[in-house]
C-alpha beads as a LAMMPS data file, in Angstrom:
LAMMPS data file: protein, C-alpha beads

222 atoms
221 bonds

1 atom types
1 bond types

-500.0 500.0 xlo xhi
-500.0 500.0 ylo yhi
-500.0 500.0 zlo zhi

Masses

1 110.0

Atoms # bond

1 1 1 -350.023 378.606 358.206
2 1 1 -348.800 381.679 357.316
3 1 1 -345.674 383.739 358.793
4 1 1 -346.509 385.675 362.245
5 1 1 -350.188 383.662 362.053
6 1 1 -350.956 382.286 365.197
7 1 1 -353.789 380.094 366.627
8 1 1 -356.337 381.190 368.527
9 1 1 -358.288 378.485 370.789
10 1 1 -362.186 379.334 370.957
11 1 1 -365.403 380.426 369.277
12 1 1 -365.861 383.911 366.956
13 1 1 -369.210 384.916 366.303
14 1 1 -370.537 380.746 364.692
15 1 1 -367.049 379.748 363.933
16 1 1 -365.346 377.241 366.442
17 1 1 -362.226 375.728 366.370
18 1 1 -358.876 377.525 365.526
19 1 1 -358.150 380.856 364.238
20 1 1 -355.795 383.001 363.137
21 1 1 -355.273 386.362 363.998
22 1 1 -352.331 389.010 363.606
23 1 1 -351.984 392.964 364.017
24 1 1 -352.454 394.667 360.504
25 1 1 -350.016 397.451 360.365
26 1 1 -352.926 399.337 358.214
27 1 1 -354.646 402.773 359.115
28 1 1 -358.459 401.413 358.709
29 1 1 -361.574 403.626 358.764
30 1 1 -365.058 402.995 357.998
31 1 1 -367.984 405.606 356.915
32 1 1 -371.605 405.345 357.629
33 1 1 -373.849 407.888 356.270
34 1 1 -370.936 410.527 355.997
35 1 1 -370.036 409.981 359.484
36 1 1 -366.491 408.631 360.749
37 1 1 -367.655 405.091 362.785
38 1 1 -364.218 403.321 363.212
39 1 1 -360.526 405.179 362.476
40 1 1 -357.951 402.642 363.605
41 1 1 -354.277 402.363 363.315
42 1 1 -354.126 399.044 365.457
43 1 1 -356.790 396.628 363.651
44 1 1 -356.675 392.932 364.212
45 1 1 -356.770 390.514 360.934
46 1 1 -358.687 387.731 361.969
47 1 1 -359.230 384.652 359.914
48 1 1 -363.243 383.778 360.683
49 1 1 -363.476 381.661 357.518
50 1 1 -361.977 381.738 354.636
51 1 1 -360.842 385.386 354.505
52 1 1 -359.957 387.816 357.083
53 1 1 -362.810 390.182 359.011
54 1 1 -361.185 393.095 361.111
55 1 1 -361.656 393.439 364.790
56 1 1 -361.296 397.361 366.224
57 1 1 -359.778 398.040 370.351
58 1 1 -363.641 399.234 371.452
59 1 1 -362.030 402.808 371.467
60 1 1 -361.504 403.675 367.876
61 1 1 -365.169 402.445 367.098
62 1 1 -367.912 405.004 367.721
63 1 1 -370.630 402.288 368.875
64 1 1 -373.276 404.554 369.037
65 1 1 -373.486 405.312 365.573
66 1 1 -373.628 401.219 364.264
67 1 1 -376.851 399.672 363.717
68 1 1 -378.294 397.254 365.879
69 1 1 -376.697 393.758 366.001
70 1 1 -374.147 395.432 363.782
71 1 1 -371.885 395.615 366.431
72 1 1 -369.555 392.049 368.457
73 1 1 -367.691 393.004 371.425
74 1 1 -365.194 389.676 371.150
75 1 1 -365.667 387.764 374.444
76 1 1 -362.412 385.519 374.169
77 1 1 -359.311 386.798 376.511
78 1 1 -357.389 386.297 373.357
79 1 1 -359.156 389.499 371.800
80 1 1 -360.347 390.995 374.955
81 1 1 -360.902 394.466 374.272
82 1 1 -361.435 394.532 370.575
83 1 1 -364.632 394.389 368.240
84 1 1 -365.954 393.675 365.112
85 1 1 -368.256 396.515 362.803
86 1 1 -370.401 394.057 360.477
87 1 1 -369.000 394.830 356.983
88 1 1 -372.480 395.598 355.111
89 1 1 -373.492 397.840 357.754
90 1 1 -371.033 400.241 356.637
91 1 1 -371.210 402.819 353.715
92 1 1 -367.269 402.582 352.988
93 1 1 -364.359 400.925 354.019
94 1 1 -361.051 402.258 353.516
95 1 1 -357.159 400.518 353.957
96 1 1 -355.484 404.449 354.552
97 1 1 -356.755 406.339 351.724
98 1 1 -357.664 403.306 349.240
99 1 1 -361.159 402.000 349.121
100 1 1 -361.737 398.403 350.274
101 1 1 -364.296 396.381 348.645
102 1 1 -366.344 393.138 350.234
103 1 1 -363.990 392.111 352.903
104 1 1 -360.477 393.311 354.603
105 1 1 -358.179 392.208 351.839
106 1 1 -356.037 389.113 352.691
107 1 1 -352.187 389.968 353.381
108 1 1 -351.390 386.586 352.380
109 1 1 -353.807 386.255 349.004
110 1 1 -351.800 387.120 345.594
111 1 1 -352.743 388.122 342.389
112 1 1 -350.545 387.377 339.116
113 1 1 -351.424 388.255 335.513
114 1 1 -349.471 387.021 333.247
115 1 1 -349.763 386.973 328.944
116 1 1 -349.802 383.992 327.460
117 1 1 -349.851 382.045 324.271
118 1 1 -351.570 378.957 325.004
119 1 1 -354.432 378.026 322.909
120 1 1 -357.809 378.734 324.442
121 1 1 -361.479 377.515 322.554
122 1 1 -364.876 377.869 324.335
123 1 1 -367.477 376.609 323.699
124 1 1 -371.129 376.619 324.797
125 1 1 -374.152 374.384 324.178
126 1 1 -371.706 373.048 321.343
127 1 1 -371.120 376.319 319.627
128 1 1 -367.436 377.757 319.279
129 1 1 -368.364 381.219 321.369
130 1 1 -364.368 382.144 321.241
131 1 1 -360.833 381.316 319.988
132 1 1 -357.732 382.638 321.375
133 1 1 -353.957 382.356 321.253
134 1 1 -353.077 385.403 323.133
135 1 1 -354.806 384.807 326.409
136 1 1 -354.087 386.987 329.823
137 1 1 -353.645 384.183 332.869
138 1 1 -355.066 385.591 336.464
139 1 1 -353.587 383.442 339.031
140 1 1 -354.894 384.302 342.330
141 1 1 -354.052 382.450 345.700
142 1 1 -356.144 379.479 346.363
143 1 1 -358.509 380.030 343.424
144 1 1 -358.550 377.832 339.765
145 1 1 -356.339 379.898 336.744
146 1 1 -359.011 382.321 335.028
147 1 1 -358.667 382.561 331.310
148 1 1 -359.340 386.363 330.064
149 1 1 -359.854 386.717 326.666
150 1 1 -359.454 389.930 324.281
151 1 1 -362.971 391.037 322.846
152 1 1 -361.545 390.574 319.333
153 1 1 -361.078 386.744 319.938
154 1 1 -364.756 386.149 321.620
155 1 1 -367.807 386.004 318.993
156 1 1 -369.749 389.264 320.742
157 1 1 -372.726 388.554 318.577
158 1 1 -373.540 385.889 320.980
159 1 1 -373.414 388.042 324.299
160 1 1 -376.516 390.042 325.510
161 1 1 -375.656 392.251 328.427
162 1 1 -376.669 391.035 332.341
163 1 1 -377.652 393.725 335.016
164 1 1 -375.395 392.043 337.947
165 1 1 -372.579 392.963 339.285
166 1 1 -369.853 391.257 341.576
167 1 1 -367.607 392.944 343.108
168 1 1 -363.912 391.651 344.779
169 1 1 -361.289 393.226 346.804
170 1 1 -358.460 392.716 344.603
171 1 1 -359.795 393.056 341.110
172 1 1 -363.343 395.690 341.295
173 1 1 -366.242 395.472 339.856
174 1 1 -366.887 392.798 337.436
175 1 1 -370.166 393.186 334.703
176 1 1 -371.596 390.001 333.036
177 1 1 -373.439 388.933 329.739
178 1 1 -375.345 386.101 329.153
179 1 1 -375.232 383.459 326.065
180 1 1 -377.511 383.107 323.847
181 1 1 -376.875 379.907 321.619
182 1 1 -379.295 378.582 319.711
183 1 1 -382.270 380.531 321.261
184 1 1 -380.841 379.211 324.812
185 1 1 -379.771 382.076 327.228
186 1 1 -377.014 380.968 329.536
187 1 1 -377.076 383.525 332.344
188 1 1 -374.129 385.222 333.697
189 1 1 -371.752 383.083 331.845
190 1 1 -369.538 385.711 331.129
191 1 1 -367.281 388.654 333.215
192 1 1 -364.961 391.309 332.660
193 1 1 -363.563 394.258 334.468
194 1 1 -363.696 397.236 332.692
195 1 1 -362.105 399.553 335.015
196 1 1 -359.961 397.123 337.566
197 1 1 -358.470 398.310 340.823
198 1 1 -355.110 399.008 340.021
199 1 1 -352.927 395.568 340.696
200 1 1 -355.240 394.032 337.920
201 1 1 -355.317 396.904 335.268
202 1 1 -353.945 393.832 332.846
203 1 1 -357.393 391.726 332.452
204 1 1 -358.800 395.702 331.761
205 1 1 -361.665 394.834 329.045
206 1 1 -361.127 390.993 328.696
207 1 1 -363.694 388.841 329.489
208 1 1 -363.392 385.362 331.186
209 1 1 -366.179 382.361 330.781
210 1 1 -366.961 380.204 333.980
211 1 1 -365.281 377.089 333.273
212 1 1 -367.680 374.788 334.834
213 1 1 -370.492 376.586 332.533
214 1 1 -368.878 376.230 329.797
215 1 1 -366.446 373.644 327.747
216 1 1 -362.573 375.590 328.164
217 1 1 -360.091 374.039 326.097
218 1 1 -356.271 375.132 326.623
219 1 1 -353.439 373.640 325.119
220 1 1 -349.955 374.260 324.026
221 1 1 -350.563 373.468 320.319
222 1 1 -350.179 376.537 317.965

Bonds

1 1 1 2
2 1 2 3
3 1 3 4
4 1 4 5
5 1 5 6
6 1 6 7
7 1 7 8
8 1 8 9
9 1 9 10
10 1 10 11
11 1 11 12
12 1 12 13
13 1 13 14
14 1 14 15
15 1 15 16
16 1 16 17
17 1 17 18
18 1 18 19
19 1 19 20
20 1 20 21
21 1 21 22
22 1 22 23
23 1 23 24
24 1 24 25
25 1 25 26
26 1 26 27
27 1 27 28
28 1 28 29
29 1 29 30
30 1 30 31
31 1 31 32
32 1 32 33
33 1 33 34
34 1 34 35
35 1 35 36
36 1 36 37
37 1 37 38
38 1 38 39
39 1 39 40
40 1 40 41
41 1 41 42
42 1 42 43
43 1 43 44
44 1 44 45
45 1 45 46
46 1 46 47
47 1 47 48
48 1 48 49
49 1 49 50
50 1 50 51
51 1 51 52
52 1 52 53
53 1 53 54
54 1 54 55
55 1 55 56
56 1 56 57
57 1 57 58
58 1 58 59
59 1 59 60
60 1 60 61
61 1 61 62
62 1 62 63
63 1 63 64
64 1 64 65
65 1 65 66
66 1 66 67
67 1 67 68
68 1 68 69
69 1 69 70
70 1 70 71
71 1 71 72
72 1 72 73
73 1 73 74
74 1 74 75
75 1 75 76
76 1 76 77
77 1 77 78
78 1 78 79
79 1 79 80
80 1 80 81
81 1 81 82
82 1 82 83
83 1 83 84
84 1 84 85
85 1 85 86
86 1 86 87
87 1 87 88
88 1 88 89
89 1 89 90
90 1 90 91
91 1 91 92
92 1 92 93
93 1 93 94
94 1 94 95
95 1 95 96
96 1 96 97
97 1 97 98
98 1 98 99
99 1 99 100
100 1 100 101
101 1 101 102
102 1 102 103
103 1 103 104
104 1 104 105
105 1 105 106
106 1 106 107
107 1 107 108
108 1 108 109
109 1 109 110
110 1 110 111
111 1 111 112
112 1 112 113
113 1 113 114
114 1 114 115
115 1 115 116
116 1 116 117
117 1 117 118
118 1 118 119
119 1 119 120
120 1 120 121
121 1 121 122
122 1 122 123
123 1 123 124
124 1 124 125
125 1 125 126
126 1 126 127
127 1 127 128
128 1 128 129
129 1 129 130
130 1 130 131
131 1 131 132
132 1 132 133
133 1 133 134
134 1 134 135
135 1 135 136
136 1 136 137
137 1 137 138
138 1 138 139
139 1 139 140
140 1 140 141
141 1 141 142
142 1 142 143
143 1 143 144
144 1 144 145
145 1 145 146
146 1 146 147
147 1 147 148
148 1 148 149
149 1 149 150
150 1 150 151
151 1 151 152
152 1 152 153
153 1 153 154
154 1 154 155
155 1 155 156
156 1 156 157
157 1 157 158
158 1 158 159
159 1 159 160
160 1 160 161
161 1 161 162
162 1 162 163
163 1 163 164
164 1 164 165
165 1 165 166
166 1 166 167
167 1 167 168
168 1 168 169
169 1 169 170
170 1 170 171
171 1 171 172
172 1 172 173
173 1 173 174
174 1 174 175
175 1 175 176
176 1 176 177
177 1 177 178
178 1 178 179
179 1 179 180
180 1 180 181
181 1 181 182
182 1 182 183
183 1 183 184
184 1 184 185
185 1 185 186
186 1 186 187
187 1 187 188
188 1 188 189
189 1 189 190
190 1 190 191
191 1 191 192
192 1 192 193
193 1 193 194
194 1 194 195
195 1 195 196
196 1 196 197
197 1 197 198
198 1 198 199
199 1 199 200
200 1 200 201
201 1 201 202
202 1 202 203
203 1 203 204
204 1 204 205
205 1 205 206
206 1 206 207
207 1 207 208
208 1 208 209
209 1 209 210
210 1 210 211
211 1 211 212
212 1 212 213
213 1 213 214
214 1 214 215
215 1 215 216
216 1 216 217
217 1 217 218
218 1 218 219
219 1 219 220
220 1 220 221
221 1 221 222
């Protein structure tokens, strides 16, 4: 467990079992439809699943302007007094001035890019789809190493833009293409982040190929 974590005995919302929660020392506010709903400087971090969800003290939450069933006053004596704005149900969710995307970010979750020059091939549905000795590494806390590849090393020709997005709290927005190999279109196969938040601004404009999609081979070898 993490430093200053500390269990929590109880149910939150369908969760039972232990939690964690902790004081953020973060100014957190929340918009909905241009109108201030929560402004707190004393939000709880509290560890519902696998990632953190902020609970409010009832007073810096403005309850009559959340939607219905938006809205959990927190029953245990262990967070009497505090509750919980549904994520979604808000328009935008800042940490001070800095927009926060999907979920309260993680104190405890890093992210490290770091060049490389292991050897990296892909390849889908048999076909070499990219080649590269100059790889960026993203290793984020808890999560597999991502392989982002420069443009110039990926054969393009094969990649038809996708229409989703994803979106993540510590690296933006991602956009995908499919793969298109041999008339076969393998959706969403591929990401990149064109304009990451800024503690990813490395993996800017490289793209990245799910690994358990396609066949990533890495080695040392030159």
């Amino acid at each position: 467990m993490p430093p200053r974590a500390r269990p929590l005995a109880g149910t939150v919302g369908a969760v039972t079992g232990p939690l964690r929660v902790e004081r953020s020392p973060k100014r957190v506010r929340a918009y909905r439809g241009g109108a201030l709903v929560v402004d707190s400087t004393a939000p709880r971090l509290v560890w519902e699943r696998q990632y953190p969800t902020y609970y409010f003290p009832a007073a810096d939450v403005r309850a009559e302007l959340v939607p219905p069933g938006a809205l959990r006053v927190a029953d245990e004596p262990e967070l009497a007094g505090l509750a919980r704005v549904a994520w979604d149900a808000m328009d935008e969710w800042f940490e001070e001035d800095e927009p926060v995307y999907v979920h309260a970010r993680d104190p405890y979750t890093r992210v490290d890019i770091l060049a490389s020059s292991r050897h990296v091939v892909v390849e889908v549905g048999g076909t070499r789809v990219a080649e590269s000795r100059r790889p960026s590494v993203l290793f984020e806390t808890g999560l597999p190493a991502r392989f982002y590849l420069p443009r110039h090393d990926v054969r393009m020709d094969l990649l038809r833009p996708s229409r989703t997005t994803t979106m993540c709290p510590y690296k933006g927005t991602a956009t995908y293409w499919h793969v298109v190999v041999d008339g076969v279109v393998h959706e969403d196969l591929v990401w990149c982040y064109r304009s990451p938040l800024p503690e990813s601004q490395k993996i800017a404009g490289l793209v990245a190929f799910y690994p358990d999609r396609a066949t990533l081979t890495v080695s040392t070898e030159d």
